[in-house]
C-alpha positions, 0 to 999 in steps of 0.5 A: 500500500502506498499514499502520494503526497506532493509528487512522491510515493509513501510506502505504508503498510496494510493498516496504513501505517508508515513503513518508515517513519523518517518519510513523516513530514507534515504534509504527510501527517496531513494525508494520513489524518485526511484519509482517518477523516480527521482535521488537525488542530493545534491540539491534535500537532501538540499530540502529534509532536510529542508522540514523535519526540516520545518514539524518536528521542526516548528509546522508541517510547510509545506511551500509554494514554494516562501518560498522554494525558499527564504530559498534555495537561502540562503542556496545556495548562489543564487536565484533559480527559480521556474524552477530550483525547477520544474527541481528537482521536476517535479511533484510539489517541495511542493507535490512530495518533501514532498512526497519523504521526507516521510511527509503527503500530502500537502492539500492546492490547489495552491499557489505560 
C-alpha cells in the first residue's frame, strides 16, 4: 500500500501505517489524518509532536494514554480527559495518533 503526497510515493503498510517513519513530514501527517477523516488542530500537532519526540528521542517510547494525558495537561495548562483525547482521536489517541504521526503500530492490547 502506498499514499502520494506532493509528487512522491509513501510506502505504508496494510493498516496504513508508515513503513518508515523518517518519510513523516507534515504534509504527510496531513494525508494520513485526511484519509482517518480527521482535521488537525493545534491540539491534535501538540499530540502529534510529542508522540514523535516520545518514539524518536526516548528509546522508541510509545506511551500509554494516562501518560498522554499527564504530559498534555502540562503542556496545556489543564487536565484533559480521556474524552477530550477520544474527541481528537476517535479511533484510539495511542493507535490512530501514532498512526497519523507516521510511527509503527502500537502492539500492546489495552491499557489505560
Amino acid at each position: 500500500m502506498a499514499i502520494e503526497v506532493n509528487g512522491k510515493t509513501i510506502e505504508t503498510t496494510a493498516n496504513g501505517y508508515l513503513e518508515n517513519y523518517t518519510d513523516w513530514d507534515e504534509d504527510v501527517a496531513r494525508k494520513l489524518a485526511e484519509i482517518e477523516g480527521i482535521e488537525l488542530t493545534d491540539k491534535h500537532w501538540d499530540v502529534i509532536n510529542y508522540l514523535r519526540a516520545e518514539y524518536i528521542d526516548n528509546a522508541q517510547n510509545q506511551p500509554m494514554e494516562r501518560v498522554v494525558l499527564k504530559d498534555m495537561g502540562k503542556l496545556w495548562g489543564s487536565k484533559p480527559t480521556s474524552k477530550d483525547l477520544y474527541t481528537l482521536f476517535p479511533l484510539a489517541p495511542t493507535k490512530q495518533g501514532t498512526k497519523i504521526a507516521g510511527l509503527p503500530a502500537v502492539m500492546r492490547k489495552g491499557g489505560y
